[in-house]
C-alpha positions in Angstrom: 17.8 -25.2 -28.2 17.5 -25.0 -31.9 18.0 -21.9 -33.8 14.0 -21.9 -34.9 12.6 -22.0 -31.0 15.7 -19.5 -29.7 13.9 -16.2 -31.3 10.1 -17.2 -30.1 12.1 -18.0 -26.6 13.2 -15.2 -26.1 10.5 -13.0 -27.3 8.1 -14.5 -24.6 11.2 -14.4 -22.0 10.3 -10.4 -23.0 7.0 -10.5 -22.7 7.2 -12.2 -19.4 9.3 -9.9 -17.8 7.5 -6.6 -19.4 4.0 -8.1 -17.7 5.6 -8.6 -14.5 6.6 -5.0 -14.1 3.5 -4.4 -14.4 2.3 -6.1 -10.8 1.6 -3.0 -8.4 3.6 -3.3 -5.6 6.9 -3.6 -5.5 7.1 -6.9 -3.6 4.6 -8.9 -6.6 7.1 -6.8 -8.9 9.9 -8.2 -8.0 8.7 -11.8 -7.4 7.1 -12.4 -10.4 10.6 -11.2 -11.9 12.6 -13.6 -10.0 10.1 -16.5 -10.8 10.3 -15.7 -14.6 13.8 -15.7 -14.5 13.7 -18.8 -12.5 11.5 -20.6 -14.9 13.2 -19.7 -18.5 16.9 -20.2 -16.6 16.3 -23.5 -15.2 15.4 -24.6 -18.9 17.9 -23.3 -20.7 19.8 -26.5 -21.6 16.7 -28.5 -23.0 17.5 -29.4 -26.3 14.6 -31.5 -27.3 12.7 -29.3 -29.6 9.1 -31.1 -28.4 10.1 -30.3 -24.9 10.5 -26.8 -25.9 7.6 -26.2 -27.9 5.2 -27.7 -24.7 7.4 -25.2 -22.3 6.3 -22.5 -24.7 2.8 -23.4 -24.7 2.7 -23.4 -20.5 4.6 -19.8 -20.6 2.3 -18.1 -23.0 -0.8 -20.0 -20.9 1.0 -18.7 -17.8 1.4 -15.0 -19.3 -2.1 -14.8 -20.8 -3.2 -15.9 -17.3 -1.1 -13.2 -15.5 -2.0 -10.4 -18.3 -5.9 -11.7 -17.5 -4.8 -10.7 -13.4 -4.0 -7.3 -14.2 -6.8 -6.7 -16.0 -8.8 -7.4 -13.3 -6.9 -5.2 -11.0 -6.8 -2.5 -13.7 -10.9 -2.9 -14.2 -11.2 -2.4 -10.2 -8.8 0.7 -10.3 -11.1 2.0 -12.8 -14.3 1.2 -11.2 -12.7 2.8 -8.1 -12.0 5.9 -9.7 -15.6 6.0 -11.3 -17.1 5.8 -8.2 -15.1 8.4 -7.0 -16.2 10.5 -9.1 -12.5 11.1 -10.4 -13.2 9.0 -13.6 -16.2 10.6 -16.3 -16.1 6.8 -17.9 -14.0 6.8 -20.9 -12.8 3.5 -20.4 -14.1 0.8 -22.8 -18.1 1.8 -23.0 -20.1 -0.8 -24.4 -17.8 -1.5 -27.4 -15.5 -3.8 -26.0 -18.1 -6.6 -25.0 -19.8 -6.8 -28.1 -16.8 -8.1 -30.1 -15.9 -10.5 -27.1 -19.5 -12.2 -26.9 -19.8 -12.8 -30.3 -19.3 -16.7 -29.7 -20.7 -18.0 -26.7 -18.6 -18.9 -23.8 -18.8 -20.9 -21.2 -20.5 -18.9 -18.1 -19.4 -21.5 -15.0 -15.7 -22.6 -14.4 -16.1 -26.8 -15.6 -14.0 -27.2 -13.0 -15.1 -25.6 -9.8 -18.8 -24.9 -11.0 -18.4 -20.8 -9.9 -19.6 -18.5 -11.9 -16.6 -16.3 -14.2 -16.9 -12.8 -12.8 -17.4 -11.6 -16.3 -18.2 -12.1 -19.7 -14.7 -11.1 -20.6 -12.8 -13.1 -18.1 -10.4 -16.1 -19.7 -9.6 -17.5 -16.5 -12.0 -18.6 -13.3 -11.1 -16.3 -10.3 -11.5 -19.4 -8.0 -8.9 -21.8 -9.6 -7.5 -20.4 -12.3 -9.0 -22.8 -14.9 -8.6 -21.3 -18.9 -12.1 -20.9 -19.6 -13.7 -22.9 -22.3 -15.6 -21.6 -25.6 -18.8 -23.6 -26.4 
C-alpha cells in the first residue's frame, strides 16, 4: 500500500471498528468486529493503488450503511422511550428534517420499488440499496 492511501486506511479501519461497538448486543458487537477485521486483514497486501482507492470506496459505503442501521435502531429506542412516557422529546424536533429535505430525494427504492421508511433514510430497509438524490 502506498504511503498516501496507508493514513486514510487506517482511519476508516477506526471508524469501522468504533461503529461496530456500537451494535447492541454483544453477539452483533462482536461479529461485526471480527468481520471488519476480516475484511481490512485480508487486503492488506494489495499494492495496486486503484485497487485500494475502490476498497476504500466499498468500506466507507459499507460504514455509512451500518451508521444508517443504528440510526434506525437509535430512532426506535427513542420512539420507545417517548411512548413510554420516559422521554419529554428532546430529540431532534423538527429541525433536523428541514436541512435534509432541502433537495429532493428519491421516495421509492429504484430497485425494489418499496417505499424508504423516511425522508432521512440513505439506504432502503428492504435491500439495502444507497438511495438516490433526484
Amino acid at each position: 500500500m502506498t504511503s498516501k492511501l496507508r493514513r486514510p486506511v487506517l482511519e476508516l479501519y477506526a471508524q469501522c471498528l468504533r461503529s461496530a461497538r456500537k451494535c447492541p448486543q454483544w453477539e452483533q458487537r462482536e461479529m461485526m468486529k471480527t468481520y471488519v477485521r476480516m475484511k481490512f486483514r485480508g487486503e492488506m497486501a494489495t499494492q495496486d493503488p486503484d485497487r485500494v482507492r475502490s476498497l476504500l470506496a466499498d468500506a466507507r459505503e459499507e460504514l455509512e450503511r451500518m451508521e444508517y442501521y443504528h440510526s434506525i435502531y437509535e430512532a426506535r429506542k427513542s420512539a420507545e422511550a417517548a411512548a413510554n412516557g420516559s422521554n419529554t422529546g428532546d430529540a431532534t424536533g423538527g429541525g433536523g428534517l428541514t436541512a435534509t429535505t432541502k433537495t429532493q430525494r428519491a421516495s421509492v427504492c429504484p430497485e425494489c420499488k418499496e417505499a424508504y421508511p423516511s425522508a432521512e433514510a440513505n439506504f432502503c430497509a428492504n435491500c439495502g440499496t444507497k438511495r438516490p438524490t433526484r
